[in-house]
OpenMM code with the backbone's topology and positions (N, CA, C; nanometers):
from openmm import Vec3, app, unit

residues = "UNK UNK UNK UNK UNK UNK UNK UNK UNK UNK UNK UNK UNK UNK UNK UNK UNK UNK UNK UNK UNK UNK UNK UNK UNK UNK UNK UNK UNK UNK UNK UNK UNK UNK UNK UNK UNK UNK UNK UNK UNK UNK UNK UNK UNK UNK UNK UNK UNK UNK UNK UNK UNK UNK UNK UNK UNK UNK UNK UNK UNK UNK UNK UNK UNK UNK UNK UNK UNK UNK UNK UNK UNK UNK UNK UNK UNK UNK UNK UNK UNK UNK UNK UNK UNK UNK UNK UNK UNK UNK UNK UNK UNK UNK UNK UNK UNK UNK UNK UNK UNK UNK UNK UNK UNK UNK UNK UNK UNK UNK UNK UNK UNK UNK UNK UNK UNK UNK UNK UNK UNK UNK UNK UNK UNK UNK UNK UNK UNK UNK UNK UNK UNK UNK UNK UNK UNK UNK UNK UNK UNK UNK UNK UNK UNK UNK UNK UNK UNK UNK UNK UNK UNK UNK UNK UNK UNK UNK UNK UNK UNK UNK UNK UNK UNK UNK UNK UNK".split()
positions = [
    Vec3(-1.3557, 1.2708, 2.4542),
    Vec3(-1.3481, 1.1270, 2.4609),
    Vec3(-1.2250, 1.0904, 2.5450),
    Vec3(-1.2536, 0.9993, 2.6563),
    Vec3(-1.1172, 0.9640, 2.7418),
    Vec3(-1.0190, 0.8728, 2.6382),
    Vec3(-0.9195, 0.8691, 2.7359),
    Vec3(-0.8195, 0.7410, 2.6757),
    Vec3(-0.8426, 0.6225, 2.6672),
    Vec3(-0.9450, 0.5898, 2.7167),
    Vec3(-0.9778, 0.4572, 2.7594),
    Vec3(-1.0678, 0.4015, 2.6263),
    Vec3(-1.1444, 0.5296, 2.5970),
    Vec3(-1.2479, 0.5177, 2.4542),
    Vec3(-1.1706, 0.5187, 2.3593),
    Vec3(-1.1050, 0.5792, 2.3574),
    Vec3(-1.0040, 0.6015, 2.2533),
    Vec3(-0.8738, 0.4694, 2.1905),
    Vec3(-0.8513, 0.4050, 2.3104),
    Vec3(-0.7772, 0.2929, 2.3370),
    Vec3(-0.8830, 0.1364, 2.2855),
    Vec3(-1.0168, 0.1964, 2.3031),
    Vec3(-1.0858, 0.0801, 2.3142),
    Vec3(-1.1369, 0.1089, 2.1625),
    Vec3(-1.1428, 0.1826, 2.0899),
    Vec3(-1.1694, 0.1859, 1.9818),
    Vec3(-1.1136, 0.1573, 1.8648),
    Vec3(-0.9736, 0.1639, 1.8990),
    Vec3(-0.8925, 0.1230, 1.8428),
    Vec3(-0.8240, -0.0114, 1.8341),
    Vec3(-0.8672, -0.0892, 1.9766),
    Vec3(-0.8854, -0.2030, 1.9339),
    Vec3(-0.9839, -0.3133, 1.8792),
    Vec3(-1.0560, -0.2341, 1.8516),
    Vec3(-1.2214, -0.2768, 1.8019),
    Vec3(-1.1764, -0.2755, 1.6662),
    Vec3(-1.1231, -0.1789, 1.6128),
    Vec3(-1.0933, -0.1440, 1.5115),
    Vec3(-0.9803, -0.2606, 1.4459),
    Vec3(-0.8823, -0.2901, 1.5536),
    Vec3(-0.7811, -0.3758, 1.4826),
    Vec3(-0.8466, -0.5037, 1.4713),
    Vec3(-0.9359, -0.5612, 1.5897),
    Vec3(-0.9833, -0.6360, 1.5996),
    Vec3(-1.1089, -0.7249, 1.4583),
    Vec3(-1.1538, -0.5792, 1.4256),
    Vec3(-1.2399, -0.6246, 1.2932),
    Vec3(-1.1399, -0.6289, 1.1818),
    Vec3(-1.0728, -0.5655, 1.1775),
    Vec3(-0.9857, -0.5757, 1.0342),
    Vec3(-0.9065, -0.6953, 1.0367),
    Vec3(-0.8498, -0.7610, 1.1558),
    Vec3(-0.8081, -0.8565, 1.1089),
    Vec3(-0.9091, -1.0030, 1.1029),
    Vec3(-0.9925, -1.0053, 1.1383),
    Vec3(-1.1005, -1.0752, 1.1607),
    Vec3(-1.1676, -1.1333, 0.9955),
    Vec3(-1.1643, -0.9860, 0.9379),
    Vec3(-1.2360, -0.9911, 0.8248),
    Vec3(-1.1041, -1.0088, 0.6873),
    Vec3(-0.9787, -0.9735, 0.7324),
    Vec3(-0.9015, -1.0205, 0.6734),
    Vec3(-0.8991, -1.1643, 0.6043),
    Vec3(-0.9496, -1.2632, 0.7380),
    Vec3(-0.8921, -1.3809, 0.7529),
    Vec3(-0.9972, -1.4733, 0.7013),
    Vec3(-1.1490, -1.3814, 0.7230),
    Vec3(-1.2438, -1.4448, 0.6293),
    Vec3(-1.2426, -1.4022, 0.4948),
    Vec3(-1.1836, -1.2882, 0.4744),
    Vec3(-1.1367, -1.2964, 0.3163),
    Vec3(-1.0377, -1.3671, 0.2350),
    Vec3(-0.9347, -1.4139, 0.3321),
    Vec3(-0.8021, -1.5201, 0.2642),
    Vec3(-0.8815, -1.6603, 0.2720),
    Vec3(-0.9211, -1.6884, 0.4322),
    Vec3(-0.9495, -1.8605, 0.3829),
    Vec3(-1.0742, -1.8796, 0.3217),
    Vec3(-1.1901, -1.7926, 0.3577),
    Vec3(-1.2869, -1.8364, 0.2878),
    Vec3(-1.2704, -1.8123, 0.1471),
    Vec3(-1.2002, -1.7038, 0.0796),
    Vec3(-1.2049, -1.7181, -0.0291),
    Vec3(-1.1211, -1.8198, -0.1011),
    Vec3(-0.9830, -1.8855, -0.0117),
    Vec3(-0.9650, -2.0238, -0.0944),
    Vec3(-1.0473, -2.1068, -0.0861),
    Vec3(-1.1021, -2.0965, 0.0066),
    Vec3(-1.2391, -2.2378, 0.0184),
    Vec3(-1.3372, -2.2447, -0.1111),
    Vec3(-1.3520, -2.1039, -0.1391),
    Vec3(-1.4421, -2.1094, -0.2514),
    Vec3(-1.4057, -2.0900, -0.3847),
    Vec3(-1.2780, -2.0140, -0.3906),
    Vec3(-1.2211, -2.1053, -0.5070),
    Vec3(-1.1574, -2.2416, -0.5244),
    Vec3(-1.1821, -2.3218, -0.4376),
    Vec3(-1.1641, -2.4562, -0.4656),
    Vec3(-1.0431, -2.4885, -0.4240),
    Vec3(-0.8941, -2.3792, -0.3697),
    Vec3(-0.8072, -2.3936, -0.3551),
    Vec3(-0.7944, -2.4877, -0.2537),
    Vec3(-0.9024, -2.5129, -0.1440),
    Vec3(-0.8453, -2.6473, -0.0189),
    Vec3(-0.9935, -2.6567, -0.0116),
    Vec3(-0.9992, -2.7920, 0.0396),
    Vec3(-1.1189, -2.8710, 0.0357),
    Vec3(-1.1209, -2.8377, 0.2407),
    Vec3(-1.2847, -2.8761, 0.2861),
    Vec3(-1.3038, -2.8091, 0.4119),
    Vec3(-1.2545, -2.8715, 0.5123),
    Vec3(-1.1945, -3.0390, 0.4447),
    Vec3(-1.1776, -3.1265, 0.5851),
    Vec3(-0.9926, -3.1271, 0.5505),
    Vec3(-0.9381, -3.0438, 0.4941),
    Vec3(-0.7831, -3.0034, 0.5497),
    Vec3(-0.7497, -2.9599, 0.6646),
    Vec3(-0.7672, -3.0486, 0.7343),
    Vec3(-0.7517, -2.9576, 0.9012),
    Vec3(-0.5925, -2.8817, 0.8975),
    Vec3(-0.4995, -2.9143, 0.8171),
    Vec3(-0.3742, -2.8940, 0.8247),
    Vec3(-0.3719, -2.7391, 0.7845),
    Vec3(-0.4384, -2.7236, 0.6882),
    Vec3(-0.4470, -2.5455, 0.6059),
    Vec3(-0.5163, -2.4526, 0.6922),
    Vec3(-0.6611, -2.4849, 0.7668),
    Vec3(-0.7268, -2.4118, 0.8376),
    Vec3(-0.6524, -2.4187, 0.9923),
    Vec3(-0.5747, -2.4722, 1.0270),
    Vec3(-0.5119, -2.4446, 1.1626),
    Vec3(-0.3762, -2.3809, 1.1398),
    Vec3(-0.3372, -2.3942, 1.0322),
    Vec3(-0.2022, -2.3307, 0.9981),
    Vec3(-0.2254, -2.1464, 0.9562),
    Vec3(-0.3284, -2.1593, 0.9026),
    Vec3(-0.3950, -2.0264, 0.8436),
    Vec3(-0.4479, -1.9642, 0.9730),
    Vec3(-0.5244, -2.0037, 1.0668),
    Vec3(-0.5630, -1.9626, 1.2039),
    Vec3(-0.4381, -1.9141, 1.2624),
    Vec3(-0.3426, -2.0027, 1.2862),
    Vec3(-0.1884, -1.9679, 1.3721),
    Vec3(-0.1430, -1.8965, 1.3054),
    Vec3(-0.1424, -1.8485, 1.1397),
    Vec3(-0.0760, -1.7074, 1.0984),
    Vec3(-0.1392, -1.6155, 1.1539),
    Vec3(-0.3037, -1.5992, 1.1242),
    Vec3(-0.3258, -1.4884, 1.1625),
    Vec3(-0.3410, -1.4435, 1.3387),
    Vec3(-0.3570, -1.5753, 1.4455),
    Vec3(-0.3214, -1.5194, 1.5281),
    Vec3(-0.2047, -1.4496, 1.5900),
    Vec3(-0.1012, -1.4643, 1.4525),
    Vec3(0.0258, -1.4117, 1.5008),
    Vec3(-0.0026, -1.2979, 1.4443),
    Vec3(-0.0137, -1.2547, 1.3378),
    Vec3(-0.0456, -1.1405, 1.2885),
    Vec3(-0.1353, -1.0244, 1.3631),
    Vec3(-0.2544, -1.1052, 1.4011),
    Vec3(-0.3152, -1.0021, 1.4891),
    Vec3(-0.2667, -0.9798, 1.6165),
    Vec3(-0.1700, -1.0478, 1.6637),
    Vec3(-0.0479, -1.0037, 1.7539),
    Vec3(0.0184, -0.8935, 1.7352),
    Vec3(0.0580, -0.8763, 1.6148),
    Vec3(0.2016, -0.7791, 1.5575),
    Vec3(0.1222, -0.6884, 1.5350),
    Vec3(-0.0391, -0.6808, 1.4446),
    Vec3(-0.0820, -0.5564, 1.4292),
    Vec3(-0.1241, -0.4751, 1.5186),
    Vec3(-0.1943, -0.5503, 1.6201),
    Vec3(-0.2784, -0.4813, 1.7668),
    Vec3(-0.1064, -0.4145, 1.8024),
    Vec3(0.0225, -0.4913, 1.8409),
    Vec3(0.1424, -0.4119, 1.8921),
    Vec3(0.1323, -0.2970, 1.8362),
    Vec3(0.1514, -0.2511, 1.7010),
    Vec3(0.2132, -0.2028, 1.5790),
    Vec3(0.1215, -0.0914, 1.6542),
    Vec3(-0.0095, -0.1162, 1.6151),
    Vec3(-0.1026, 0.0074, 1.6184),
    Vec3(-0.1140, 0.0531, 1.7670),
    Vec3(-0.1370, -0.0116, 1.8660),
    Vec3(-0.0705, 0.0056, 1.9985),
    Vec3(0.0425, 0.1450, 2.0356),
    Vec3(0.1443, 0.0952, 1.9641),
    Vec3(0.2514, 0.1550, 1.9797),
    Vec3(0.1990, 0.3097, 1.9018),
    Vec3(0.1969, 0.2951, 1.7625),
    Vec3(0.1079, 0.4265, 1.6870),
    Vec3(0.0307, 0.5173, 1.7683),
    Vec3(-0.0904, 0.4536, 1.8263),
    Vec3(-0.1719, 0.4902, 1.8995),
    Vec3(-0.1561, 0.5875, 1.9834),
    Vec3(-0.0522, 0.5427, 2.0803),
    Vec3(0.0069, 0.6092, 2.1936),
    Vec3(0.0953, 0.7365, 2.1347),
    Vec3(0.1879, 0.6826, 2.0520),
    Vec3(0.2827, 0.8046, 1.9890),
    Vec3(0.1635, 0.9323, 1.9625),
    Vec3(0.0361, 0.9170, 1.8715),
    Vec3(-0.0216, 1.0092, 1.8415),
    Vec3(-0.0995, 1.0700, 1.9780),
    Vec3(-0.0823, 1.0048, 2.0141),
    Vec3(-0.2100, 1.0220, 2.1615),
    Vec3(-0.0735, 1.1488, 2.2425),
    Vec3(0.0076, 1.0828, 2.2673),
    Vec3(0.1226, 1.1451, 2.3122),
    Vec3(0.1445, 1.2959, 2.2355),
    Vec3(0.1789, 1.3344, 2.1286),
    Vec3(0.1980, 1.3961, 2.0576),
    Vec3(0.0849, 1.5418, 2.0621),
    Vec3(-0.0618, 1.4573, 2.0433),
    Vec3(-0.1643, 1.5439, 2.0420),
    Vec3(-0.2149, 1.6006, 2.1949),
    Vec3(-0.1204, 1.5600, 2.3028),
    Vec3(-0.1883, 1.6003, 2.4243),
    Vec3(-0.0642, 1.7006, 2.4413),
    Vec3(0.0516, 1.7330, 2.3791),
    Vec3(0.1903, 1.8187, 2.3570),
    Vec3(0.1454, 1.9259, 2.3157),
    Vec3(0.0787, 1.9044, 2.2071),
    Vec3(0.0621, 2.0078, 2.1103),
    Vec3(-0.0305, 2.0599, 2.2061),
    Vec3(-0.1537, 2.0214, 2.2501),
    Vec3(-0.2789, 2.0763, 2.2808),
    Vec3(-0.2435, 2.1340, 2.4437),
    Vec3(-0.1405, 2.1175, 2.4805),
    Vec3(-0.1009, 2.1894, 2.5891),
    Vec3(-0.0311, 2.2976, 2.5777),
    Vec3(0.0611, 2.2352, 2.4882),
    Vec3(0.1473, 2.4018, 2.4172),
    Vec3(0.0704, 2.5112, 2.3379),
    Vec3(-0.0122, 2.4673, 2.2986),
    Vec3(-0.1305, 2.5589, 2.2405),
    Vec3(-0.1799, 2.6508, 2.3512),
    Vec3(-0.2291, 2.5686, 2.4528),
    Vec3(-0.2679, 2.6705, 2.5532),
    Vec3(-0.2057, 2.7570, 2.6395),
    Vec3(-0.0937, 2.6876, 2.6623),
    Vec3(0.0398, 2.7816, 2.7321),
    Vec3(0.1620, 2.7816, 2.6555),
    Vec3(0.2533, 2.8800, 2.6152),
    Vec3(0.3206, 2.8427, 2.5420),
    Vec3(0.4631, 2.7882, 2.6609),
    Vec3(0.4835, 2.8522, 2.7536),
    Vec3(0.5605, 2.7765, 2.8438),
    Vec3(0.5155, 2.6843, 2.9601),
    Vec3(0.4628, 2.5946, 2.8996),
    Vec3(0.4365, 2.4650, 2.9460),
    Vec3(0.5574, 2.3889, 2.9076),
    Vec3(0.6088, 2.3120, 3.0120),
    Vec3(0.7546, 2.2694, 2.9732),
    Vec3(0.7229, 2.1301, 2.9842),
    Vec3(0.8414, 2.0318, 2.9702),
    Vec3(0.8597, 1.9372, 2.9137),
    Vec3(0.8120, 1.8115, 3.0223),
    Vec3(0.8219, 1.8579, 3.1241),
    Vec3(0.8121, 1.7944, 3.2678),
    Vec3(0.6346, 1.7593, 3.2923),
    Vec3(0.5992, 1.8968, 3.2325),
    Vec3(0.4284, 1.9339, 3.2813),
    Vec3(0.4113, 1.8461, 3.1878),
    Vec3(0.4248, 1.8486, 3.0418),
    Vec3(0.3419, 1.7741, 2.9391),
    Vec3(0.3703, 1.6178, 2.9906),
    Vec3(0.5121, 1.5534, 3.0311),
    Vec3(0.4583, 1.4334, 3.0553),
    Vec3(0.3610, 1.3968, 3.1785),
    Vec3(0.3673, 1.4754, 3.2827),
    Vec3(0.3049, 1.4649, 3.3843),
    Vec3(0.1386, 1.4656, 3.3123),
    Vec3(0.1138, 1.5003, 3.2643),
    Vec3(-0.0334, 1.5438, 3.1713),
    Vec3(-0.0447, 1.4393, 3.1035),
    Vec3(0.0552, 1.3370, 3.0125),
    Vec3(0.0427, 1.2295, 2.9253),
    Vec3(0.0151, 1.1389, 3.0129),
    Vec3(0.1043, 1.1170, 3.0902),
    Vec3(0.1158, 1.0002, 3.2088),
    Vec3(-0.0267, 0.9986, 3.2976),
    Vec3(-0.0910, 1.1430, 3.3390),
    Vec3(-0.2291, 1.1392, 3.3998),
    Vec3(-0.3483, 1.0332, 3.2991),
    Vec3(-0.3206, 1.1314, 3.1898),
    Vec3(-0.3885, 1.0981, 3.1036),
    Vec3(-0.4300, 0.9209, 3.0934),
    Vec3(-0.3251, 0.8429, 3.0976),
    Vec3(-0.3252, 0.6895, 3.0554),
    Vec3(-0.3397, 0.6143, 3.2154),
    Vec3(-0.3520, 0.6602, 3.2701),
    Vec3(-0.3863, 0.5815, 3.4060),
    Vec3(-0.5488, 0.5291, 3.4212),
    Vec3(-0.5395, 0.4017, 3.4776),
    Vec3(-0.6753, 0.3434, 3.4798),
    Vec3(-0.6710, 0.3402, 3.5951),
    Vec3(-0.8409, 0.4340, 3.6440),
    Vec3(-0.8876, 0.3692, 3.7982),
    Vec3(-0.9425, 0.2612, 3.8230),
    Vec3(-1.0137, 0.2829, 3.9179),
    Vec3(-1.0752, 0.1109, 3.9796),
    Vec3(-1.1962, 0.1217, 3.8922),
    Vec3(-1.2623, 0.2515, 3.8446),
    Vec3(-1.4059, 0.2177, 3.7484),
    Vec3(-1.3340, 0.1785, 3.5774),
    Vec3(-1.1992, 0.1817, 3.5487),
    Vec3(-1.1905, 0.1140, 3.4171),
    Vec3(-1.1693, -0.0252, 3.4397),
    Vec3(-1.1022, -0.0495, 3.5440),
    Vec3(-1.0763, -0.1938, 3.6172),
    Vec3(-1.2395, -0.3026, 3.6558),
    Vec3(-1.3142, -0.2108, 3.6909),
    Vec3(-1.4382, -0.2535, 3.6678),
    Vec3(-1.5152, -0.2739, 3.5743),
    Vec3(-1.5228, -0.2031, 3.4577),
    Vec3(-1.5505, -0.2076, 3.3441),
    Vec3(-1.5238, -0.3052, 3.2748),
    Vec3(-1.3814, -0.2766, 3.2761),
    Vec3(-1.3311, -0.4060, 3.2226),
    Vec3(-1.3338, -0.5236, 3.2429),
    Vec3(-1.3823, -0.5893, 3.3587),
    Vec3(-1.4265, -0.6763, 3.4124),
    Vec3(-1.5871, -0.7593, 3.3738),
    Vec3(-1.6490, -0.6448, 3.3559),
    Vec3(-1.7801, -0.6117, 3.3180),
    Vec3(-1.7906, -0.6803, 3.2192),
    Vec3(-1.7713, -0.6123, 3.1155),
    Vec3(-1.6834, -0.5766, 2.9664),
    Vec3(-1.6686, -0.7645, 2.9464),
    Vec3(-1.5648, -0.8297, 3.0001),
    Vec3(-1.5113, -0.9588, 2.9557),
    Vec3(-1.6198, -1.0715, 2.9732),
    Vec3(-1.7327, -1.0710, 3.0607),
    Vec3(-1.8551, -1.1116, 3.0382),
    Vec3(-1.9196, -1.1757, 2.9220),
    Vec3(-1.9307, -1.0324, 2.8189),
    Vec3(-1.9607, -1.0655, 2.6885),
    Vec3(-1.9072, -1.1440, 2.6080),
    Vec3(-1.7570, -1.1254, 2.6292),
    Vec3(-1.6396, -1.1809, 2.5569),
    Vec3(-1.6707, -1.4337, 2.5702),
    Vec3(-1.6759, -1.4031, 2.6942),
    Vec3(-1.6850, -1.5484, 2.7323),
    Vec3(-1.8538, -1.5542, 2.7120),
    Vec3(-1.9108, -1.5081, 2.6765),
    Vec3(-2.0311, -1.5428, 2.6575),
    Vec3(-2.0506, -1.5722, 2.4882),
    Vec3(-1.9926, -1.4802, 2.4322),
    Vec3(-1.9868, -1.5458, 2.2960),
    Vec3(-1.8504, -1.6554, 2.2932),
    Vec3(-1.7633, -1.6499, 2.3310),
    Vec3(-1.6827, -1.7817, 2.2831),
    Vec3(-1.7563, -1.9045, 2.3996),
    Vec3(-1.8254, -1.9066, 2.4666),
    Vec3(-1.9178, -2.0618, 2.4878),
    Vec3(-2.0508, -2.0771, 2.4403),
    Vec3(-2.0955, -1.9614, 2.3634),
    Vec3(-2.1896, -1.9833, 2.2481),
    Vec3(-2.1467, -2.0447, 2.1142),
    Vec3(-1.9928, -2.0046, 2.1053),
    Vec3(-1.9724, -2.0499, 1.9770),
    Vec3(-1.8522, -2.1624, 2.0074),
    Vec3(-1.8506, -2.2312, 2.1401),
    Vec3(-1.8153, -2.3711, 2.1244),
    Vec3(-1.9566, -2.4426, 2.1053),
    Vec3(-2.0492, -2.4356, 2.1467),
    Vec3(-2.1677, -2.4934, 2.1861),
    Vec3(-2.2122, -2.4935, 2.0557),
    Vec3(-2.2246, -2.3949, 1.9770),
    Vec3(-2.2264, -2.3676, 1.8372),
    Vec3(-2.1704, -2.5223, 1.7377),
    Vec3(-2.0621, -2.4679, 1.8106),
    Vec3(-1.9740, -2.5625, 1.7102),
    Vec3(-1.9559, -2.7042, 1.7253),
    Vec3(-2.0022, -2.7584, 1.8514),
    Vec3(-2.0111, -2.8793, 1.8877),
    Vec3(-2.1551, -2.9238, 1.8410),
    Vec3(-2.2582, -2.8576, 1.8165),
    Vec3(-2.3524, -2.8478, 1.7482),
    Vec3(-2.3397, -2.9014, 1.6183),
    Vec3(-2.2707, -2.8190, 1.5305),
    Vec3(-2.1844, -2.8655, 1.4273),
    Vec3(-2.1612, -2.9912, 1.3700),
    Vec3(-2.0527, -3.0292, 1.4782),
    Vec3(-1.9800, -3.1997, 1.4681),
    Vec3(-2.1491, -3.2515, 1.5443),
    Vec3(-2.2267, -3.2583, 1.5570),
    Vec3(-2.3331, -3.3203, 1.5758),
    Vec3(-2.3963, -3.3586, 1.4621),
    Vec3(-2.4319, -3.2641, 1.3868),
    Vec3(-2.5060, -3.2402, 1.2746),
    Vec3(-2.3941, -3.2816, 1.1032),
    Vec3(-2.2917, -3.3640, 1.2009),
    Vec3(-2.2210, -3.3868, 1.0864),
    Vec3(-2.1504, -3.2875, 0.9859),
    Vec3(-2.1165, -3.1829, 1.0271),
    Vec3(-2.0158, -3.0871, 0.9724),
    Vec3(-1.9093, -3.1140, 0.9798),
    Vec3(-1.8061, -3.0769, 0.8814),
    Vec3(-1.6383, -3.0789, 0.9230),
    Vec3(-1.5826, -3.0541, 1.0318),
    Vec3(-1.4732, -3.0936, 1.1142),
    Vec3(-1.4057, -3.0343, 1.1733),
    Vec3(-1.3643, -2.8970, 1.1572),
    Vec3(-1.3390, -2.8534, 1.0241),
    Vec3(-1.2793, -2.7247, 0.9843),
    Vec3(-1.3818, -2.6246, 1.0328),
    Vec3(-1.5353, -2.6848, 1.0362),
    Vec3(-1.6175, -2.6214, 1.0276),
    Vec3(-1.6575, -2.5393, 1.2140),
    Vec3(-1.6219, -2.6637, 1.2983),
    Vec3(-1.6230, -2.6295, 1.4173),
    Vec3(-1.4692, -2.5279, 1.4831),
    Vec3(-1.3189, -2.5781, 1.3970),
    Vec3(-1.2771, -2.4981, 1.4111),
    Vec3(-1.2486, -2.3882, 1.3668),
    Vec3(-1.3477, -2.3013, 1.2648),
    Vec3(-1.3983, -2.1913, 1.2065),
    Vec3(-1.4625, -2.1232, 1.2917),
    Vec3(-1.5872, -2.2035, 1.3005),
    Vec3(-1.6629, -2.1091, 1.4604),
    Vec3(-1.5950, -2.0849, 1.5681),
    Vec3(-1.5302, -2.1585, 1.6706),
    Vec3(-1.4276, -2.1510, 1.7700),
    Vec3(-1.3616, -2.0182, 1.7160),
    Vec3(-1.2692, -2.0158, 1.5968),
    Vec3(-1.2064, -1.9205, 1.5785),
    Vec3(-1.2547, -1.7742, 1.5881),
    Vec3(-1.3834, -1.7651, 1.5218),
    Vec3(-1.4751, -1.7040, 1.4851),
    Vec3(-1.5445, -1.6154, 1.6113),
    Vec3(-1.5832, -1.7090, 1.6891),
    Vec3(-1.6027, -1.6748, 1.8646),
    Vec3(-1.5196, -1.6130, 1.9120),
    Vec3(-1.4027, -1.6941, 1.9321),
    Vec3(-1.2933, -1.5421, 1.9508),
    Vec3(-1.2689, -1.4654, 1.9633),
    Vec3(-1.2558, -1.4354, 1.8316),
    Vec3(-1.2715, -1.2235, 1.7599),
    Vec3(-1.4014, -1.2185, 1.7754),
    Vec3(-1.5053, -1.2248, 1.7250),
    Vec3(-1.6282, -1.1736, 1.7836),
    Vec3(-1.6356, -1.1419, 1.9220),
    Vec3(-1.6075, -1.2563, 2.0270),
    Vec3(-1.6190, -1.1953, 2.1644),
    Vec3(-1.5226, -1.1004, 2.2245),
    Vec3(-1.3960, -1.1006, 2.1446),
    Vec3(-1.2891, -0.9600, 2.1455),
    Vec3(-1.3511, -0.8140, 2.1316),
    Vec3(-1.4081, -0.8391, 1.9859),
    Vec3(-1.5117, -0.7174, 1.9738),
    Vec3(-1.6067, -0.6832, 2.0408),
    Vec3(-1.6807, -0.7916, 2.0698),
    Vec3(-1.7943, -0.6874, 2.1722),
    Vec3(-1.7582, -0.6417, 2.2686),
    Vec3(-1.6284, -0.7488, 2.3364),
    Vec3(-1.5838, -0.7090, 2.4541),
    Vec3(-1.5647, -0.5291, 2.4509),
    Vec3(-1.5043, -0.5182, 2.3386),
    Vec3(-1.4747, -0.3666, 2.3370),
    Vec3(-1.5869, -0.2870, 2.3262),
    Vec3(-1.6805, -0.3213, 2.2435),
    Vec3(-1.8422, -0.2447, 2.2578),
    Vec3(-1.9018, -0.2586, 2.3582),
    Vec3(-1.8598, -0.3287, 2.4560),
    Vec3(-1.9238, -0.3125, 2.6045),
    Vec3(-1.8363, -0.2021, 2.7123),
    Vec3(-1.6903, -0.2433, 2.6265),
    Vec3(-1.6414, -0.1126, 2.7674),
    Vec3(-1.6633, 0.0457, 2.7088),
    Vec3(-1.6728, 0.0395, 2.5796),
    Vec3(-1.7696, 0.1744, 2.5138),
    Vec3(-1.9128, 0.2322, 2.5929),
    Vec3(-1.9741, 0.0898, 2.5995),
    Vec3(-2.1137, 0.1324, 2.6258),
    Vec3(-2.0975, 0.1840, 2.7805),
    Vec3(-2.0068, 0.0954, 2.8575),
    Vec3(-2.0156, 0.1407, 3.0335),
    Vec3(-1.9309, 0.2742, 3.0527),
    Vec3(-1.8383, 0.3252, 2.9328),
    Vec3(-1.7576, 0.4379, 2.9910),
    Vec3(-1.8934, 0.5331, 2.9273),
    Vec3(-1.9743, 0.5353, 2.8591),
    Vec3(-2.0796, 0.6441, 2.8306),
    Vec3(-2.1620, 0.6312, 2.8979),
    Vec3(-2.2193, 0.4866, 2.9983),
    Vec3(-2.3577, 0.5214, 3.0294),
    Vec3(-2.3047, 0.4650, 3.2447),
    Vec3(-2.1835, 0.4326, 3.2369),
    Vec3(-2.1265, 0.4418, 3.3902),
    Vec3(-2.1742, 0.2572, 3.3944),
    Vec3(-2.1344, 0.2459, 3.5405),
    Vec3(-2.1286, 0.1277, 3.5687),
    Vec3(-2.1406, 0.1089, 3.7327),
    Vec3(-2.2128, 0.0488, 3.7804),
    Vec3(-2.2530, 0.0357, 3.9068),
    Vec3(-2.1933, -0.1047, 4.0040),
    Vec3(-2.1591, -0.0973, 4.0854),
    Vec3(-2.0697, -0.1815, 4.1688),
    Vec3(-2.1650, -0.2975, 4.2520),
    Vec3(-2.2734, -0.3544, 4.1954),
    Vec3(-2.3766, -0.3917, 4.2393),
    Vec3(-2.3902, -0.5442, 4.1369),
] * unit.nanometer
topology = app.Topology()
chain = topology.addChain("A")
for resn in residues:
    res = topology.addResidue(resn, chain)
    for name in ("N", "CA", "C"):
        topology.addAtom(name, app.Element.getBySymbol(name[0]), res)
């Protein structure tokens, strides 16, 4: 598995956990009765924590990520040679994390999805305030769109680093 899968999985990964975090804190005050749906003040304040949060965690694990990534391409070189020196292994780490023009493409690819679900889920949500829903309710979906289109974004640069990607 490249770095790139590896990188992208892991933010898929941070990406759902905090996602589902955040529908476990507010929706579950919502349904214990703790804030009523048209507090716009609680659901935008609760949104701006966790977009800070999923700031600090994506860093956090980021940073993790790399240390182990780093670490396991040391070992797995020194394994094979035992005088492989210190110079070679970063030269080998540093290869390792470089993106060409096909992850640059990908990724490009890739962000497609991303804006395709967050203007499904404004459209969604303006839908919403049509049909007479809360505000909270449209800025739930908005939010919601978001991380969803974060995530697929990442299940799309999964799908193009396994099945390639054509410049067409």
């Amino acid at each position: 598995m490249s770095y790139q899968e590896k990188r992208t999985i892991t933010n898929i990964f941070t990406g759902a956990v905090v996602l589902i975090a955040y529908c476990i804190h507010a929706f579950g005050k919502y349904q214990s009765g703790m804030v009523e749906s048209g507090d716009l003040k609680f659901w935008a304040s609760t949104m701006l924590i966790f977009i800070g949060i999923g700031i600090v965690v994506a860093i956090i694990v980021q940073i993790v990520f790399h240390i182990l990534l780093s670490v396991s391409i040391a070992v797995q070189k020194k394994i094979q040679d035992r005088n492989f020196d210190e110079k070679e292994i970063e030269k080998t780490i540093q290869s390792e994390m470089v993106e060409d023009e096909m992850g640059k493409l990908i990724g490009l690819k890739s962000e497609r999805i991303g804006y395709i679900t967050l203007g499904a889920g404004l459209v969604l949500g303006l839908f919403a305030i049509v049909f007479n829903y809360s505000t909270a309710v449209f800025l739930n979906i908005l939010f919601i769109s978001f991380s969803l289109g974060s995530i697929l974004e990442g299940f799309m640069n999964l799908y193009y680093f396994r099945r390639g990607v054509h410049n067409a």
